[in-house]
N, C-alpha and C positions, 0 to 999 in steps of 0.2 A: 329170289329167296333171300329173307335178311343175314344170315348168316349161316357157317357150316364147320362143324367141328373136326378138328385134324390131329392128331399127335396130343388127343388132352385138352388142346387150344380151341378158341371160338373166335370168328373170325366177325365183327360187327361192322357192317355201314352205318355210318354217320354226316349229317352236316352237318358244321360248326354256326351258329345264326351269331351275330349279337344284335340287342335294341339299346340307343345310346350307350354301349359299353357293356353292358350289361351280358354275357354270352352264356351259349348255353350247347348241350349236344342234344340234339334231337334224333333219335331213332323209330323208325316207321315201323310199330310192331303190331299190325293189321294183323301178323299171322301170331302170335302169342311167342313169340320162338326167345324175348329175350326174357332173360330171369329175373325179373321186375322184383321178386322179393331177396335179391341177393345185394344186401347193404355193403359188401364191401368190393362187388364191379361196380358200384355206381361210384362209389367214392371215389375207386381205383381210376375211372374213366376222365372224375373232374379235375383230378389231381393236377397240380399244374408243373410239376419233374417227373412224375411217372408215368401218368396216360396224358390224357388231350390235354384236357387243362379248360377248366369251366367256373362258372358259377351253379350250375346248376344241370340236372339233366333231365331231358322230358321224352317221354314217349307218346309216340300218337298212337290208339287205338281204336277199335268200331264200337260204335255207340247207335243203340235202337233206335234213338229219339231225335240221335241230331248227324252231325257231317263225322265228325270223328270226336273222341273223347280226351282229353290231356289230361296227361299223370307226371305229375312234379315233383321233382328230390331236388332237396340241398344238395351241396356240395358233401355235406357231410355223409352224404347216402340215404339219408332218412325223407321220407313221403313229408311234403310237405302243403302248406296251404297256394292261395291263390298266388301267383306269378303275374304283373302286369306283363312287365315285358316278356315274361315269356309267352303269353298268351297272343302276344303280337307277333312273335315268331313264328310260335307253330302256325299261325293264319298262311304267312305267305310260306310257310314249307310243306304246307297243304295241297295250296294252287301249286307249289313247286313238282309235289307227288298225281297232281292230280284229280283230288279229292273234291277241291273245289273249282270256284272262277274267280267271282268276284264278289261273293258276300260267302257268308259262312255262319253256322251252329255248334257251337262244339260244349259238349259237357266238360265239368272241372270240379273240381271237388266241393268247391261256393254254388255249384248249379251251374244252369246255361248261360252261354254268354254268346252274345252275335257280334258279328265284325263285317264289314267290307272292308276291299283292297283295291287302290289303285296305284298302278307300278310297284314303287317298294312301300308307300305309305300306306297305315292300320288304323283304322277309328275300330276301338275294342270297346266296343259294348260293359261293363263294370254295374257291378250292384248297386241298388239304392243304399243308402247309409243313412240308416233314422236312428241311430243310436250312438250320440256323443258328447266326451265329459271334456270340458272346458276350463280353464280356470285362469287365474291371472299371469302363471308364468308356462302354461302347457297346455296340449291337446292330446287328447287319448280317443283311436277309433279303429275300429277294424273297416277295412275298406277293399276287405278279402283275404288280406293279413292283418296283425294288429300291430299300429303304429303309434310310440309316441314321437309328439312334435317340439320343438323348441324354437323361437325364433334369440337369434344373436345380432351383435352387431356385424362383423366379418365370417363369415363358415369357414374361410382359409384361413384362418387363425385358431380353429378350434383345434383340440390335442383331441383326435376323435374316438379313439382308440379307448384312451383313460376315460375320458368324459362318457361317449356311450356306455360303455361295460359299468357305469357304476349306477346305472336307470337299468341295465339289459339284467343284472345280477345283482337286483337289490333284493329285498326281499318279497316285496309285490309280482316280480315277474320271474323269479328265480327259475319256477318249475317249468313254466309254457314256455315264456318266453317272449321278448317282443323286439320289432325292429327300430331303429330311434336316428331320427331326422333332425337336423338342425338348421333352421332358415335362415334367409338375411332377404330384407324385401331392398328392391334397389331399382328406381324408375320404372314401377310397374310390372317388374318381373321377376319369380320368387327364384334365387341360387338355393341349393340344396343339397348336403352330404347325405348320407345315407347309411348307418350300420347296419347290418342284415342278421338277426338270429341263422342260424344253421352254416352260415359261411360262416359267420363269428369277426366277421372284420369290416370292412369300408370294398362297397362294390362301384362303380362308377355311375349306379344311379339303379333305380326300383320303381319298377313302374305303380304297385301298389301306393310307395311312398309319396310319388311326385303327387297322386291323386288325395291321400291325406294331407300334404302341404297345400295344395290349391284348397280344399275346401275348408282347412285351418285362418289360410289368408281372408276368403271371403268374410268367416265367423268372425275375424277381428275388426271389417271394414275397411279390410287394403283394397278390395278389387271394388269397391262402391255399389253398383247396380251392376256390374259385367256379370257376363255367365260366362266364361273363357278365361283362363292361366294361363299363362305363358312360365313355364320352369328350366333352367339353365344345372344340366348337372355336371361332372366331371366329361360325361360322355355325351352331351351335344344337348339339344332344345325339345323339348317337346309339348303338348298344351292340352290341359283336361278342361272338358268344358263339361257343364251340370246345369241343374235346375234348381235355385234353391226356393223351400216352401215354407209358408210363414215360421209355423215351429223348428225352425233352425234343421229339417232334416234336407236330403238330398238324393234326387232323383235322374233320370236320363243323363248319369254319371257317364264320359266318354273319357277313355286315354286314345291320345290322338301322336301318332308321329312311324319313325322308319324301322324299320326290321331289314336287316340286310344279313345274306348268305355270303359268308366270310369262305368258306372252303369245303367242300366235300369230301367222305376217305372213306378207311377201312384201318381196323387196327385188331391185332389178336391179339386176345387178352386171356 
């Protein structure tokens, strides 16, 4: 049973995963039991002095069509769009529960998305992406979230905090919102910061992001004829490969790298 109520209290199983840095709490709510529409346990849970302490929280649940279904919150509690890395998490917390083995289906809020798993490492299946705005100093594209891009000369030099927040809350994205990336290409391999809408700050990498950075890099003619990225973020490496098709769009999009389970628990909240 996932959880049981005591004195008022709920008492929740959780694992903690992170992808590159990236973490997250996943809870297996196959049987409906946790309160998915209550905004402030979820916040409560990602809080990082109060509960666990995340970026994000996901629940896995049963879907008609495929293995299981993923439903995604900011940190801030609020339902959120696609999650790379979290999508690579819940794969292998899946195999962890059960669910699956070695490949996997799982609905998300973008649609289905496939995966295999071997060991800890994820090839996460991602959307095509035929629709993107380009220009001399930016890229702009949803690639399951929507991201703008910027490439610099150093990212460890950027004030990211000032510099994202004044693209994340200008007046083009005030309302929705968007996540904002800052590149640096450097012998073949894009580094990459990452602000996150809904955390509202710098997470140690997005898996959504690292896939708009690789396919920003190709659009400029850094990656020449490759079909594979290699991206470096705060929290380790990982490599999106694609297909690109002559009208600049992009197909058999993969984020490719490690999901790892950091620790399992229980907390009453």
């Amino acid at each position: 049973m996932l959880f049981w109520y005591t004195f008022g209290k709920v008492n929740i199983d959780f694992c903690k995963y992170q992808g590159t840095g990236n973490d997250f709490v996943i809870v297996d709510n196959r049987s409906m039991h946790f309160l998915s529409d209550n905004l402030e346990l979820v916040a409560e849970l990602c809080d990082r002095r109060l509960g666990i302490g995340a970026d994000g929280l996901i629940l896995m649940e049963n879907d008609s069509t495929a293995d299981f279904k993923m439903v995604y919150y900011n940190s801030d509690g609020h339902l959120s769009s696609m999650c790379g890395n979290g999508g690579r998490c819940i794969v292998h917390f899946a195999r962890l529960m059960g669910v699956i083995d070695t490949e996997a289906t799982f609905a998300a809020i973008d649609g289905t998305h496939r995966a295999t798993i071997t060991g800890d490492q994820v090839d996460l299946g991602m959307n095509d992406v035929t629709e993107v705005e380009v220009t001399e100093t930016y890229s702009y594209m949803n690639t399951g979230s929507p991201h703008y891009s910027v490439w610099c000369d150093n990212v460890e030099m950027i004030d990211i905090d000032s510099e994202a927040r004044a693209i994340r809350y200008n007046e083009r994205f005030l309302e929705e919102g968007t996540n904002v990336n800052f590149l640096t290409w450097s012998e073949g391999i894009v580094q990459i910061r990452t602000y996150e809408r809904g955390v509202e700050g710098e997470t140690l990498s997005c898996g959504t992001g690292m896939v708009a950075a690789a396919l920003y890099a190709s659009l400029t003619g850094k990656l020449g004829v490759e079909k594979k990225c290699a991206l470096y973020t705060k929290g380790g490496r990982t490599e999106v490969a694609f297909v690109k098709e002559k009208d600049d769009t992009f197909r058999d999009v993969h984020l490719i790298g490690a999901a790892t389970l950091v620790y399992k628990g229980n907390i009453d909240v």
